[in-house]
Every structure is written in structure tokens, then in C-alpha cells.
N, C-alpha and C positions, 0 to 999 in steps of 0.2 A: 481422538486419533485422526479425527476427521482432516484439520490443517496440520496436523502433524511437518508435513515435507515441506505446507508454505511457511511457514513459521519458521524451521529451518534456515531453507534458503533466505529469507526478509534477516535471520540472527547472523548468516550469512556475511552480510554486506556490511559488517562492525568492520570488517575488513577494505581496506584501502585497493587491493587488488584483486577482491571478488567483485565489488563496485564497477570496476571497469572489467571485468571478462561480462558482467552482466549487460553492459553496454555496448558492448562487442557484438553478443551475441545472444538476446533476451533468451529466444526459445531453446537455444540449447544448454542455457545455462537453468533456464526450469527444468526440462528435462533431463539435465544430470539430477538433480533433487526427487524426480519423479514427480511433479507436479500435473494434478488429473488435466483432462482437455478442457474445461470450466475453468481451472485454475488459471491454467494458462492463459485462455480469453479474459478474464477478467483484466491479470496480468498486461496485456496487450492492451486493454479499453481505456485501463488505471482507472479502474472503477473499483473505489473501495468498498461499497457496499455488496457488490457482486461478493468479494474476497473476506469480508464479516462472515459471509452465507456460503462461503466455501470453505471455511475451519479458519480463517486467517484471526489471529488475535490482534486486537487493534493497538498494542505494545510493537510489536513484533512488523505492524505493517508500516508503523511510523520509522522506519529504519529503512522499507521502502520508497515509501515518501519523497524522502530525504534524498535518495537515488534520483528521482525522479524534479527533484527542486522546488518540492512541493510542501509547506508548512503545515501546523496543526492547523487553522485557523479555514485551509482546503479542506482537511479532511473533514474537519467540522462543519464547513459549507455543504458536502455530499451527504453526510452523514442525514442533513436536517432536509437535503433539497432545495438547497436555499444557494443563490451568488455568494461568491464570496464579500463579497462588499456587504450584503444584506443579510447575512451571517455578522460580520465587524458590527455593522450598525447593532445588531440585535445582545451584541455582548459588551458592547458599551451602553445600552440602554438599562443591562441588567446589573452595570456594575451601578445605579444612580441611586 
């Protein structure tokens, strides 16, 4: 239950014109979902692992992502701590 309301809103953004009210207006458009103050900052940082560790399911955040014009391949960069470049490099090494 924890990301319950960011999971929401990230399922949210399937929509064409939730997409843009969310670019309008980030923080009000969290807090119509009720998103905690944590949620919101991470929201704000686009710090995914902040948002792993605030309930957010990493299905759910990749629809934010996408919001934000940001690929798997990012979030997989945060995920490890790693560039995203030295992420690519590290997933073509492991395709060898």
C-alpha cells in the first residue's frame, strides 16, 4: 500500500492528457493522487531509486519515465549508479 497513489498516478499518464496536465503542473497534479512529501521530492529530483524506496513499482514508474523522455536504459543507469553510457557499455559487454 505503500506506493499505492504513485503507482496510480505513473498508470495515470497511459493517458495523452494526463501527460500534459502533469507538465502543467507536476505538484498539483501529485497531489490530486495524494502523493507523501518524499514522493513528491523524489518526483521533482526524477530520482528513481528514491521512488523504488517510496512504494513506486518499477513497471508503473517506467510510464513516468516516458513522461519525462527518459528510456529504460536511464533508469537502468540509476538503478546500478552507473552513466548511462557505462550502463550501454556494460549491457553490450554482457550480451558477448
Amino acid at each position: 500500500m505503500k506506493g499505492y497513489a504513485l503507482n496510480k498516478m505513473c498508470y495515470s499518464f497511459n493517458s495523452a492528457a494526463n501527460r500534459e496536465d502533469f507538465k502543467r503542473d507536476e505538484d498539483a497534479y501529485c497531489m490530486r493522487y495524494g502523493l507523501n512529501a518524499e514522493q513528491r521530492e523524489a518526483i521533482r529530483r526524477r530520482n528513481v531509486l528514491a521512488l523504488i524506496a517510496a512504494g513506486g513499482n518499477v513497471y508503473y514508474l517506467a510510464k513516468f519515465a516516458g513522461v519525462m523522455g527518459l528510456d529504460v536504459q536511464d533508469l537502468g543507469a540509476q538503478q546500478t549508479g552507473m552513466s548511462k553510457d557505462a550502463f550501454k557499455s556494460r549491457l553490450v559487454a554482457a550480451g558477448r
